[in-house]
ZAMARGU-4260 file (C-alpha; in steps of 0.2 Angstrom, whole numbers, plus 5000, padded with zeros to 4 digits):
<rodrens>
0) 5007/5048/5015 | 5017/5037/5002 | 5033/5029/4998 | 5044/5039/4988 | 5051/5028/4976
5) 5059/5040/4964 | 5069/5049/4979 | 5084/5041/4984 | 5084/5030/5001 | 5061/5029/4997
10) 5058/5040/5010 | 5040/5042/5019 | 5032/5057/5008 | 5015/5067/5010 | 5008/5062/4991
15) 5006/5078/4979 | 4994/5078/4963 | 4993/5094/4954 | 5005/5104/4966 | 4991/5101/4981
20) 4995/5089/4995 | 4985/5074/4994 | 4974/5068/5008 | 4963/5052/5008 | 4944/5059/5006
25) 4929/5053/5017 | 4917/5045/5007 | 4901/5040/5020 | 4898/5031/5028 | 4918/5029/5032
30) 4929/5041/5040 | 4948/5042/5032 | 4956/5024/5034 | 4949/5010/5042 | 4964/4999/5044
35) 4981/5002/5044 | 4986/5006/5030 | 5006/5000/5025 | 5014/4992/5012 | 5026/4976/5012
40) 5045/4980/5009 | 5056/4971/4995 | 5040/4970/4984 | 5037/4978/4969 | 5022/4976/4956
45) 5029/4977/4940 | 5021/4986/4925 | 5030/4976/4914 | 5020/4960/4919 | 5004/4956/4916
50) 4997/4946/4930 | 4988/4930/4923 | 4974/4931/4936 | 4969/4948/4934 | 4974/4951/4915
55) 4982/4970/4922 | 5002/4975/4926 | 5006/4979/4941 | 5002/4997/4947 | 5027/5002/4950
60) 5021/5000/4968 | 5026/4988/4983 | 5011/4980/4990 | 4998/4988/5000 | 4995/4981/5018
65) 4979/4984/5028 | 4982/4978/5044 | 4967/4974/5053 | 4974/4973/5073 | 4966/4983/5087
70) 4981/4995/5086 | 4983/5011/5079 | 5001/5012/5071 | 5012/5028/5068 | 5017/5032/5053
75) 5032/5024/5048 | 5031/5012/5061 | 5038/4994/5056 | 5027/4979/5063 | 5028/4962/5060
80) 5010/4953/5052 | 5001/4939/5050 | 4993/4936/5030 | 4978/4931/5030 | 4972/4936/5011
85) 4971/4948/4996 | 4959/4960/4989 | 4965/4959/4970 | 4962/4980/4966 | 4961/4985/4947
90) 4966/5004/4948 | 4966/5014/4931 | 4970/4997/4923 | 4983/4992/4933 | 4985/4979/4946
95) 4985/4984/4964 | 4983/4970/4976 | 4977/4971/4994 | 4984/4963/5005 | 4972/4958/5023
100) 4984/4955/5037 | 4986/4958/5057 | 4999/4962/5069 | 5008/4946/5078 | 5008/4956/5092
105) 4989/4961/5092 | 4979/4955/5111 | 4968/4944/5095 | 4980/4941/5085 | 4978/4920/5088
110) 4962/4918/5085 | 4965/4924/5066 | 4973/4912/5056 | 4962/4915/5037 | 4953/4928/5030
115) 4938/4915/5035 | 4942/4920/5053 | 4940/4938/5046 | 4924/4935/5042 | 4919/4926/5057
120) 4924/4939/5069 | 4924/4954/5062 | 4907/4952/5050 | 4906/4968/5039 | 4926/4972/5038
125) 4926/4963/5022 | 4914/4971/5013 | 4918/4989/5021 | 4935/4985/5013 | 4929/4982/4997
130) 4919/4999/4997 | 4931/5009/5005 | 4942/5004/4987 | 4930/5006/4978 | 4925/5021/4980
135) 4939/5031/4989 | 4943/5040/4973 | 4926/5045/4966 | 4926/5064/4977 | 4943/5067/4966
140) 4933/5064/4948 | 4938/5048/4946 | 4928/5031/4942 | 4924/5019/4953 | 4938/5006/4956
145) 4936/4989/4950 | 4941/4971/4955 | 4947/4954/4949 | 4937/4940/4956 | 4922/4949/4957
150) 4927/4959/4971 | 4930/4940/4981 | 4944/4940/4994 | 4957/4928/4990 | 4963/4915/5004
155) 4981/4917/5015 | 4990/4905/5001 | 4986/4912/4987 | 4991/4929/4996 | 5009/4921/5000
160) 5011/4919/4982 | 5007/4933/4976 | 5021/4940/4992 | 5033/4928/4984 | 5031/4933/4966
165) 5033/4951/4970 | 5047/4949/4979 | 5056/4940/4963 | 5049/4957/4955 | 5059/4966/4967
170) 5075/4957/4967 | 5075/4956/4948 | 5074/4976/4949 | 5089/4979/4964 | 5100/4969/4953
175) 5098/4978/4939 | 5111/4993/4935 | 5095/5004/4932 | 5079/5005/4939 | 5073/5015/4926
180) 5062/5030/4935 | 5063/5022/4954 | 5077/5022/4964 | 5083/5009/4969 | 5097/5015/4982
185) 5099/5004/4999 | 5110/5000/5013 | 5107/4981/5014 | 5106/4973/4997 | 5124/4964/4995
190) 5121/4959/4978 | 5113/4976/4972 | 5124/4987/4961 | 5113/5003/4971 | 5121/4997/4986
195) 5128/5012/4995 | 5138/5016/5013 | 5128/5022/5027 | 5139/5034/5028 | 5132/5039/5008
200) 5115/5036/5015 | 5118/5047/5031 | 5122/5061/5018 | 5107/5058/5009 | 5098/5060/5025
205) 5108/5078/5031 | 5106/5084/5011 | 5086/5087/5014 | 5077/5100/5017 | 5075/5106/5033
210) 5055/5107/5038 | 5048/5123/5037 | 5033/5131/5040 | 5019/5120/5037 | 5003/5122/5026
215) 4988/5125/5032 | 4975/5110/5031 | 4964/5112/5017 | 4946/5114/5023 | 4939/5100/5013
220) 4949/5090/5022 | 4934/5086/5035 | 4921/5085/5022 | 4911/5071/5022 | 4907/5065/5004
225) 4891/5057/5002 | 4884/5047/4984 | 4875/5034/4980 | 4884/5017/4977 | 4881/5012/4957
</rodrens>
């Protein structure tokens, strides 16, 4: 499932590639996502800046969330989170960052404060991360992904940062009288010139399709993929 960014209002879409619908391929020893897997509103990586750290743009994307917390979310379900750091993701050459965070509300959710505390009580979760990215794309004939830092996790402030920046990103976009391909309608944004009603937005919503009858899940869907790490 993604974020439509070229559909008006961004809804939650199930990806295409190629006129298929996409789903995420298990690649052993791991079995679909192993977080949840969100991204965090009013951010935006933008292509046309070329991050000083990781030498790539940004992937025209908010940025990813994994949240860690005990809890498995809905889709679409908005929660509030702790940061704690960020993987910095190099995908197709473009910057994708990463960032490791946990639910307020999570029964554990004191006792992490830094991706140190990640480290500390969830030993291996770092390094599954890491190969879960690197690799999740390989079953679909692509190459491994690649990583600024070697591959090193980045500490809660400089994930802040990186929040901040993208949320500059973001605003410098909504204030724009095009967002070029994405669509930058809303309901909230005062200063935005793609500020619309809700009752505009409510017609958005009635002018979709209704569901029809669903596909079936491809096979392959359950496949277990299986190589061995370069």
């Amino acid at each position: 499932m993604e974020i439509a960014t070229k559909d008006k209002l961004n809804p939650i879409k199930q990806d295409v590639k190629k006129g298929k619908l996409r789903y995420v391929a298990n690649v052993f020893p791991h079995k679909g996502y192993i977080w949840n897997y969100g991204a965090i509103p009013q951010t935006w990586e933008d292509p046309g800046h070329r991050d000083t750290d990781t030498g790539c743009c940004g992937d025209n994307d908010p940025i990813d969330v994994c949240e860690i917390g005990n809890k498995v979310c809905s889709i679409g379900e908005v929660i509030k989170v702790k940061v704690l750091g960020t993987l910095a993701m190099i995908d197709e050459g473009e910057t994708d960052w990463k960032v490791i965070a946990i639910n307020v509300e999570d029964p554990e959710a004191n006792a992490f404060n830094s991706i140190d505390d990640v480290r500390r009580l969830k030993p291996g979760y770092l390094e599954a991360t890491v190969d879960w990215f690197r690799r999740y794309k390989v079953p679909d004939g692509k190459p491994e992904n690649q990583f600024a830092f070697n591959g090193e996790f980045k500490d809660k402030d400089f994930a802040i940062n990186i929040i901040k920046s993208t949320n500059d990103y973001w605003k410098a976009l909504v204030s724009k009288k095009s967002g070029g391909e994405l669509n930058c309608t809303n309901t909230c944004v005062s200063y935005s010139p793609f500020l619309c009603t809700k009752e505009a937005a409510q017609a958005v919503v009635d002018e979709t399709s209704p569901c029809g009858i669903a596909d079936p899940v491809p096979s392959d869907v359950d496949k277990m993929y299986y190589y061995e790490k370069k």
